[in-house]
C-alpha positions as CSV (number, residue, x, y, z in Angstrom):
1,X,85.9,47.4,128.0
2,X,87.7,48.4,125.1
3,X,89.6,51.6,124.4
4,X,87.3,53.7,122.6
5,X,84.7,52.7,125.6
6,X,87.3,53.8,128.7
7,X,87.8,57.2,126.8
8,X,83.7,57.4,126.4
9,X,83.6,56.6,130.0
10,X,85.4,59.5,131.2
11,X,83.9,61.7,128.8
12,X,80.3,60.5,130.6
13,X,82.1,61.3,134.2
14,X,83.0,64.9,133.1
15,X,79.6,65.3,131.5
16,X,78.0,65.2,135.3
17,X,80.2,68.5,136.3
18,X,77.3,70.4,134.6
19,X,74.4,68.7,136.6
20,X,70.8,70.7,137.4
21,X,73.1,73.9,135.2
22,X,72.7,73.0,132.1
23,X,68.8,72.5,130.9
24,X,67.6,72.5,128.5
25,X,70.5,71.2,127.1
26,X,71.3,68.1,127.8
27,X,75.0,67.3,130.1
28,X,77.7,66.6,127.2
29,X,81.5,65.6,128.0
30,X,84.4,65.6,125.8
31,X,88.1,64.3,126.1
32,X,90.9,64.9,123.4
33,X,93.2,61.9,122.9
34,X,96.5,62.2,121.7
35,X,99.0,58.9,122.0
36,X,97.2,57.7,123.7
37,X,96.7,60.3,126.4
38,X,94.3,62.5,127.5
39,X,95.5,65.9,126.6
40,X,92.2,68.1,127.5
41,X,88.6,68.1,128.6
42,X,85.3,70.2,128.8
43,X,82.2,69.6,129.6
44,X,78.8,72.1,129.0
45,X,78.9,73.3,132.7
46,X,76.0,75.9,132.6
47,X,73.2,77.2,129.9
48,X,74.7,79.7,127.9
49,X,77.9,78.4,128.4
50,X,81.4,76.7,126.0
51,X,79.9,73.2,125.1
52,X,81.9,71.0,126.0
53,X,84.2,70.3,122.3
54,X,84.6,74.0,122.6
55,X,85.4,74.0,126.4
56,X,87.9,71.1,125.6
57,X,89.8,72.9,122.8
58,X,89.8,75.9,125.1
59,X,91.7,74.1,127.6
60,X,94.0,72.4,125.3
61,X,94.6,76.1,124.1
62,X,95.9,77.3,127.9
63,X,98.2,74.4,127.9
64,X,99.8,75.1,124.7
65,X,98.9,71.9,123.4
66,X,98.7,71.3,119.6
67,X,95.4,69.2,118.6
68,X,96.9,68.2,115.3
69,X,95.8,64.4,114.5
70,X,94.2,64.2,118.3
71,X,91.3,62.3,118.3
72,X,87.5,63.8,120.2
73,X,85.4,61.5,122.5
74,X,82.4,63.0,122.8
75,X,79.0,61.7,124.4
76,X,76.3,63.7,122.1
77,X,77.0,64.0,118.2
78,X,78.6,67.9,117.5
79,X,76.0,70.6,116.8
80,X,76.5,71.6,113.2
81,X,74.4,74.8,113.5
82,X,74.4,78.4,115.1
83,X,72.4,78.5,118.5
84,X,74.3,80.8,121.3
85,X,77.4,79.7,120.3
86,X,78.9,78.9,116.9
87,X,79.0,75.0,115.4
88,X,81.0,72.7,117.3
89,X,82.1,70.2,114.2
90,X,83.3,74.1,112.8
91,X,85.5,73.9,116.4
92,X,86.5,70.7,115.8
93,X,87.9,71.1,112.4
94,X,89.8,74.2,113.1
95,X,91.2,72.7,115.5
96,X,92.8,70.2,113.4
97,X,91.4,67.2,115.3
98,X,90.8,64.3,112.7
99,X,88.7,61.8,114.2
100,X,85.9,62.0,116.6
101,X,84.2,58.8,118.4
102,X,80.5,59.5,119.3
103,X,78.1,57.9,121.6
104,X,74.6,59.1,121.0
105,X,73.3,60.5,117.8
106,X,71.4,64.2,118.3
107,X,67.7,62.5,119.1
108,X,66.6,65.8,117.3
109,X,65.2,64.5,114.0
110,X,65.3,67.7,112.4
111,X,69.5,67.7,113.3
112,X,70.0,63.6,113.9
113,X,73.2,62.8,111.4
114,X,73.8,66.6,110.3
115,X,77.4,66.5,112.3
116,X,78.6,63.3,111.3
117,X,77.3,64.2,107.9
118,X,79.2,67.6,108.0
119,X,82.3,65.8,109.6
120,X,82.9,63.0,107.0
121,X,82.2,65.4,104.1
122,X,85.3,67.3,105.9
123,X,87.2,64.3,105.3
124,X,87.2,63.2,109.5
125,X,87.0,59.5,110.5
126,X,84.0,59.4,112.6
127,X,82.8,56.3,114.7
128,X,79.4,56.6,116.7
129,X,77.4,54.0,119.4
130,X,80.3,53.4,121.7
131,X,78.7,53.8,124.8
132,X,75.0,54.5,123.5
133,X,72.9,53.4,125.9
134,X,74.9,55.2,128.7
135,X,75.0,58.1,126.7
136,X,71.7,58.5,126.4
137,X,70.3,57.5,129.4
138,X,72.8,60.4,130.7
139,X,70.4,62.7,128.9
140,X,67.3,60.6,129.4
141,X,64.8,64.0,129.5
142,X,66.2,65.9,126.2
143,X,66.4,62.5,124.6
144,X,62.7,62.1,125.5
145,X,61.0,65.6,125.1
146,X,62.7,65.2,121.6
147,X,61.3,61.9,120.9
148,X,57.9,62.5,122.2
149,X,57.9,66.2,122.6
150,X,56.5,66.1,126.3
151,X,58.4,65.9,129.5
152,X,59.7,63.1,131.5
153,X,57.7,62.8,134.4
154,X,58.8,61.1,138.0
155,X,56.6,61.0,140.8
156,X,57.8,61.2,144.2
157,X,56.2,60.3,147.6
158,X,56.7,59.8,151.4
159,X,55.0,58.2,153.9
160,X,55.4,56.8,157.4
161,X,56.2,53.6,158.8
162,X,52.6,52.7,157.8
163,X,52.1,53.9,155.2
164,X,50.5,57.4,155.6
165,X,51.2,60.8,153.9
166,X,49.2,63.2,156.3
167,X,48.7,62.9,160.1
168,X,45.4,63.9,161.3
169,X,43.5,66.3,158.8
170,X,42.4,68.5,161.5
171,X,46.1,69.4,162.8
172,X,49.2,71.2,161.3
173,X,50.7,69.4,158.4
174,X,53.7,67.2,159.9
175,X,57.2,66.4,158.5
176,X,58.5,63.0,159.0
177,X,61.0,62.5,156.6
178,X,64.7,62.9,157.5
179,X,67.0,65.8,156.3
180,X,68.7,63.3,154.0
181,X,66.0,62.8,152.2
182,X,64.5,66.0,151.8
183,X,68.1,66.5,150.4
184,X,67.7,64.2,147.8
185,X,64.1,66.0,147.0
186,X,65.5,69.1,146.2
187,X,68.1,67.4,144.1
188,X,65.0,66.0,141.9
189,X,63.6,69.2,142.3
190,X,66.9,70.4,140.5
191,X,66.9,67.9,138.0
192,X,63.2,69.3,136.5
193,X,62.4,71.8,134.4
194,X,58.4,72.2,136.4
195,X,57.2,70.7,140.0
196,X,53.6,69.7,139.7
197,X,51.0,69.5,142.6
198,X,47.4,69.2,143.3
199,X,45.8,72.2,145.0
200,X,44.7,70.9,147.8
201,X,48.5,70.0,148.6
202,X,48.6,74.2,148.2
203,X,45.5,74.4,150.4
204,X,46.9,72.0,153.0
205,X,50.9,73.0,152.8
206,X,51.4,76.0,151.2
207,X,54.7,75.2,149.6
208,X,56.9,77.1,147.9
209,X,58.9,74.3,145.3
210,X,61.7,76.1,144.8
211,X,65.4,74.5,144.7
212,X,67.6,74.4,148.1
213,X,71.3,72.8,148.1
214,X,72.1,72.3,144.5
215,X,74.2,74.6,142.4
216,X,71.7,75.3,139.3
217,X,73.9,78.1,137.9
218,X,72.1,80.9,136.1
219,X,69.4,78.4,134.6
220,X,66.0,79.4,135.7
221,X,64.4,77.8,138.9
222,X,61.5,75.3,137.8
223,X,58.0,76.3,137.3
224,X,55.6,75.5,139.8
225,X,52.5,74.0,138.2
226,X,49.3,73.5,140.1
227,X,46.4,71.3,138.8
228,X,43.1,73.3,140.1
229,X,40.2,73.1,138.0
230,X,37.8,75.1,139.8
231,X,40.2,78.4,141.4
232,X,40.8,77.0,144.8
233,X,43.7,78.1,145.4
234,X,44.2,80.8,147.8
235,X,45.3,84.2,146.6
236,X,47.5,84.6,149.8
237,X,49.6,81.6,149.2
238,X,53.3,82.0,148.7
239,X,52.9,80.2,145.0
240,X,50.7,83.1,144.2
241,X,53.0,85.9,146.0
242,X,56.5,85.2,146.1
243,X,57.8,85.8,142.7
244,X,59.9,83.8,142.9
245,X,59.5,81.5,139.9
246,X,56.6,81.1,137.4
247,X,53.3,79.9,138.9
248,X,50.8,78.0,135.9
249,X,47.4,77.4,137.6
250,X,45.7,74.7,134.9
251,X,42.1,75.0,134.9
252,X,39.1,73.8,133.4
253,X,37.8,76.9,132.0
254,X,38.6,80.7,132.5
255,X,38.5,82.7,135.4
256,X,39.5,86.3,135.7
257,X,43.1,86.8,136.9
258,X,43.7,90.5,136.5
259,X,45.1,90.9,140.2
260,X,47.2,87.9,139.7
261,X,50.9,89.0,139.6
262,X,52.7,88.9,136.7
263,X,54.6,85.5,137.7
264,X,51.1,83.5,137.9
265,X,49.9,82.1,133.9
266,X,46.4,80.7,134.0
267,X,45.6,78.0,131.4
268,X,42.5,76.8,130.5
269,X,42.3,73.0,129.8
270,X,38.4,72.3,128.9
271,X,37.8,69.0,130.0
272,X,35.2,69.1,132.9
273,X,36.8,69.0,136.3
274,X,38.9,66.0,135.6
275,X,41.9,67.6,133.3
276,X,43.2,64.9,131.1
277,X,47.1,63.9,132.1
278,X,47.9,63.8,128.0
279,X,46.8,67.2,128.2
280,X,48.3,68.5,130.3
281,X,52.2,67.1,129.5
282,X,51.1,68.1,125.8
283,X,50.8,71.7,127.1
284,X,54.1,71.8,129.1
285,X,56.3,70.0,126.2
286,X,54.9,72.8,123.8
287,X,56.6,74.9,126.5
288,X,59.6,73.2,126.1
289,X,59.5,71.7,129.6
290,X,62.2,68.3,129.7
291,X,61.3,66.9,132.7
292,X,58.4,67.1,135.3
293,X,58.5,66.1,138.8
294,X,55.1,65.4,140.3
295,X,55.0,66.0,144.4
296,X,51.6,65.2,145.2
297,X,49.2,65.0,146.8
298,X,47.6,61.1,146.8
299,X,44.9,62.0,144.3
300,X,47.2,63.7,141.8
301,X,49.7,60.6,142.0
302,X,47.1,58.0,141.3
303,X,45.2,60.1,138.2
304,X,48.9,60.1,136.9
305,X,49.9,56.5,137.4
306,X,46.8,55.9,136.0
307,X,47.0,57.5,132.8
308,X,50.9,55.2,132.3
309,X,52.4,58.5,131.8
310,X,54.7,57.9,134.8
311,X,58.7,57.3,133.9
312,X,59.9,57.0,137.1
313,X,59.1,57.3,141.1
314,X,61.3,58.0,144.2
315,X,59.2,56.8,147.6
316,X,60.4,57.7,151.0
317,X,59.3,55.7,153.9
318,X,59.8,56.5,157.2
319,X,60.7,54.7,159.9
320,X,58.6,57.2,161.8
321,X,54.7,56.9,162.8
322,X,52.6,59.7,162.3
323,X,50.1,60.9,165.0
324,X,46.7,59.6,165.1
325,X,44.7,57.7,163.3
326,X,43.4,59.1,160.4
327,X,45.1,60.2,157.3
328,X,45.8,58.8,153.5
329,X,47.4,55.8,153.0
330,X,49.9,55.3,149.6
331,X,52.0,52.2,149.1
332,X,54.1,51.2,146.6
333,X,51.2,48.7,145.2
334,X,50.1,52.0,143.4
335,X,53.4,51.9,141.5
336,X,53.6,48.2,140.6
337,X,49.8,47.9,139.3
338,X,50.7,51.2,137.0
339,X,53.5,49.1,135.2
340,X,56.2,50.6,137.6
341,X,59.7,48.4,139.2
342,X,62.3,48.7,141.3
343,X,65.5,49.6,140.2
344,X,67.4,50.5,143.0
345,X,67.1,51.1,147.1
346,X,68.9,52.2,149.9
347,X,68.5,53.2,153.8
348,X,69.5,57.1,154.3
349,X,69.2,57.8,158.4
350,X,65.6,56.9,159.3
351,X,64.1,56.5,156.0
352,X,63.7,53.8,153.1
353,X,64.8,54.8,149.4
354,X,63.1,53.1,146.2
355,X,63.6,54.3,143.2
356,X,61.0,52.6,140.5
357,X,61.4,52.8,136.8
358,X,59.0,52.1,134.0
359,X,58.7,48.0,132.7
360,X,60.8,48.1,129.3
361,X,58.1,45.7,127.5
């Protein structure tokens, strides 16, 4: 690993400070080299926040440190226009930095190259790609909503030791998976911009998807989408009441929602009572929605497996047995004939980690 990529690195390190805070935006790092020292860093710690070249000059600015000749590291290319906070290659250049190393370009096609563009015509030396692939893989859900202009989506399931998701239908709804990993859920749950379910996983749990553990600074807690073509759900349920984050209920044609509270959105999706997946990811990247996690239930991970829309998976299995002996069954077959593979695993307590990621053809 060469210089330019051990300064990159670190800039990717500092980047994960402003992890589940920062979306939509994507998690940026910066470090400012001068002789070959790392003088300052910043990275874009929460949405409405410094991004990080301006949170790097800041702190460069409360050591007394002159930037003169210093050279930027910087994982995404430098905004070059006004959004909530004023151009970062503008930051850059009066802060008399003189060459700035890139790793990914702005995916944005409407921006892509406007930075670098803005930063040579200002007479900086500019080198981009160190690091690309890291970089972007970083910000894997801007990088795709901008690309494709609907959200990443990653499924996640848990079942016992034999494969079940449900005891007995008949009986209470059971959890069997440890507190580790319902840890690690609500850190996907963190990392999403909406949390999809059937609604007969509303019928059968009443959840509420919201986020528990992580930090997610002022951001706003996902929406909770609910597929349920023909009003099933039950007008009592905490998704319905709470409040406390937006509720979409997609359905397959128009039913009257005036004593719905004013966090529940009904959209109408005509396409009999089997709503097309495409459809329904076209809907919420119009929305602006990054990243989607699906929770379930078995019926609403197959029709999305199906449909090859699935980026990634987590599965959970249990080294637990769930009482009785009826109750769906889901095993990672269901994954692998969808055009899903492993990419990593791990034990956490009782329970078996796989996390799948789509076949690069």
């Amino acid at each position: 690993m060469d210089e330019d990529e051990n300064y990159m690195l670190h800039a990717l390190e500092i980047a994960q400070l402003g992890k589940w805070k920062v979306m939509p935006n994507p998690l940026v790092g910066c470090v400012i080299v001068k002789d070959d020292e790392i003088i300052a860093k910043g990275w874009h710690d929460h949405i409405g926040g410094l991004h990080a070249e301006q949170m790097a000059i800041a702190d460069a600015e409360d050591k007394g440190i002159s930037l003169q000749g210093a050279t930027a590291y910087i994982t995404l290319e430098p905004c070059n226009h006004f959004g909530r906070t004023p151009p970062c290659t503008e930051a850059l250049l009066w802060a008399g930095i003189k060459k700035v190393v890139i790793g990914a370009l702005d995916p944005n096609p409407t921006v892509r190259g406007g930075g670098i563009k803005m930063l040579r015509e200002e007479n900086f030396e500019v080198k981009s790609g160190i690091l690309e692939k890291e970089c972007q893989e970083q910000m894997q859900s801007f990088m795709h909503w901008c690309k494709n202009r609907r959200p990443l989506v990653t499924l996640k399931a848990a079942t016992d030791i034999n494969g079940r998701i449900d005891g007995d239908r008949d009986k209470p709804a059971k959890r069997f998976s440890s507190d580790s990993s319902l840890k690690l859920v609500h850190e996907l749950r963190a990392e999403s911009m909406a949390i999809l379910v059937g609604v007969n996983t509303v019928i059968r749990d009443n959840p509420e998807l919201t986020v528990r553990g992580p930090d997610i600074g002022p951001r706003e807690l996902p929406i909770r989408v609910v597929i349920d073509p023909n009003n099933k759900i039950p007008t009592n349920c905490k998704l319905m009441e709470d409040g406390i984050s937006k509720t979409i209920l997609i359905q397959s044609m128009y039913f009257n929602s005036e004593k719905d509270q004013e966090h529940v959105e009904r959209v109408t999706i005509s396409d009999n009572n089997e709503i097309e997946i495409l459809k329904i990811l076209d809907m919420l990247g119009d929305r602006g929605i990054q990243s989607l996690l699906v929770e379930g239930g078995k019926d609403t991970w197959i029709r999305f497996l199906k449909s090859g829309l699935v980026d990634k998976a987590q599965l959970c299995i249990s080294n637990l047995e769930l009482d009785g002996e009826s109750g769906e069954k889901f095993d990672s077959s269901y994954l692998i004939e969808n055009g899903l593979e492993v990419s990593k695993s791990f034990d956490i307590e009782n329970d078996k980690i796989t996390i799948w990621a789509k076949k690069i053809k």
